[in-house]
N, C-alpha and C positions, 0 to 999 in steps of 0.2 A: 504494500500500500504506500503509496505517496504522502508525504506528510513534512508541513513545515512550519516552522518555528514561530513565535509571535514579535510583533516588533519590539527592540526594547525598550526598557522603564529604566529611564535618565536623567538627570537633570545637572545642569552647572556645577553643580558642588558637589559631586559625588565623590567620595575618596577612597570607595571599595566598589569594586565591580564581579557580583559573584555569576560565575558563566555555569550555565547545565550541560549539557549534549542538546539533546534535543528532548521536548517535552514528552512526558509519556502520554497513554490513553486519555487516562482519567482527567487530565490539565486539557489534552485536544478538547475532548468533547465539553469541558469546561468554559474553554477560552481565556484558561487564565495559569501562572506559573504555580506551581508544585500544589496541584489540585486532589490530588492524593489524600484521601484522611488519614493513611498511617504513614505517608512521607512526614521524615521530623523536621523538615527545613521550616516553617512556620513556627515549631516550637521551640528550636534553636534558635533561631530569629528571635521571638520573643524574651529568651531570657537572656542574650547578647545586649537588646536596647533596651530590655525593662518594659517595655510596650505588649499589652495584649492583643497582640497580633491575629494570633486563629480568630480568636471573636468578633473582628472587624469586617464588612464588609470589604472586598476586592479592593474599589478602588481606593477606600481608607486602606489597607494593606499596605500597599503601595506608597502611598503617599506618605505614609511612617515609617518605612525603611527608605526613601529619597531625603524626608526631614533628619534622619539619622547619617545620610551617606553613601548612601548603600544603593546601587541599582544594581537589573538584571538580563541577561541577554542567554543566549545561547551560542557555541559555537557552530554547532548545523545549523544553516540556512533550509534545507531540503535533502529532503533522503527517503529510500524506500525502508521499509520495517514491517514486519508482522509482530506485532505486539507494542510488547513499551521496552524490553531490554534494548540496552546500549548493542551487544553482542551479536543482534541482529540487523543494524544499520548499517544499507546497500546503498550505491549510489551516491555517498555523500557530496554536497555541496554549501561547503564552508561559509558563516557569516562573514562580512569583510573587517574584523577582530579591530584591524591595523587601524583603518577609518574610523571605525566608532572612536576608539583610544586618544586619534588626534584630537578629536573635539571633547574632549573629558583630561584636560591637563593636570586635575587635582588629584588624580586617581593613585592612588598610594601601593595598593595592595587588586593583584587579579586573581580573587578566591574560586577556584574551580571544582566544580560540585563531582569529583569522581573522578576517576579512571580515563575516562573514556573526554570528558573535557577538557582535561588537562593534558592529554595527547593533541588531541587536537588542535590546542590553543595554544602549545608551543612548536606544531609544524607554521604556523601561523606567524608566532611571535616569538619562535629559536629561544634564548635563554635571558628574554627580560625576567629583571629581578625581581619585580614586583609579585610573580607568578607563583603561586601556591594552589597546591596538589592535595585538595580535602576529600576526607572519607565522602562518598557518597550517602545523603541522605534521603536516597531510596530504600522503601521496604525491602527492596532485592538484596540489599546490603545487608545480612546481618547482624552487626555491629553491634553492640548493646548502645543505646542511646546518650549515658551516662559518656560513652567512652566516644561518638560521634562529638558530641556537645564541648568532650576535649579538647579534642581536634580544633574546632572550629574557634573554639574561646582565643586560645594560643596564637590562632593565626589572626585575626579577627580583631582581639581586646585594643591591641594596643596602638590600631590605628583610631577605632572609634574613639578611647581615651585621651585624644590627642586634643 
């Protein structure tokens, strides 16, 4: 199946930019990023900004993690998949990573949600420093969420503390 990314959530000031692969099912038929009820990135989110994020409607979502810093994008533009794994995406065709970047000069930190983002965003963007390589928080991962939340605090705290 054909399947492509949504546009991203940005704004001027952002100083983190966390990238997915490409959205799964649940987000497609949603229309909106990490639409998943047991994906943890809403709940990690929330306890990174202090903000109750799951509870908020989308576009408040959104707009609480841009007031924080923080936008979103994907690295696939377009790709075929049957299902929602990364391990299934045929056909890829890469967001233009480089472009978005230029016009986001504040951007401190490129948090990459997995495996499969983080591959792809450094064929894209070779070995910028900025670039960090987070556990994925998809259900498909695992992970115990305690030990995701790690992850992401470490890489994550000490820009938004800034």
């Amino acid at each position: 199946m054909h399947k492509a990314s949504f546009a991203p959530v940005v704004a001027e000031g952002c100083r983190i930019l966390v990238l997915g692969s490409l959205p799964g099912d649940a987000s497609l038929a949603a229309g909106e990023y990490y639409a998943h009820p047991r994906n943890a990135f809403w709940p990690i989110m929330a306890t990174l900004t202090g903000r109750q994020l799951p509870e908020l409607a989308w576009p408040a979502r959104y707009a609480a993690l841009l007031a924080c810093g923080i936008g979103l994008w994907d690295t696939v533009g377009r790709a075929t998949r049957r299902g929602s794994l990364d391990t299934a995406l045929r056909e890829v065709a890469p967001n233009p990573l480089g472009e978005l970047l230029a016009g986001l000069p504040q951007v401190q930190c490129i948090a990459c949600n997995g495996q499969t983002a983080g591959r792809l965003a450094r064929q894209q963007l070779g070995a910028d420093s900025r670039l960090c390589i987070l556990p994925s928080t998809s259900p498909a991962l695992t992970l115990p969420l305690a030990d995701k939340l790690a992850h992401w605090q470490h890489a994550l705290a000490p820009v938004l503390n800034r």
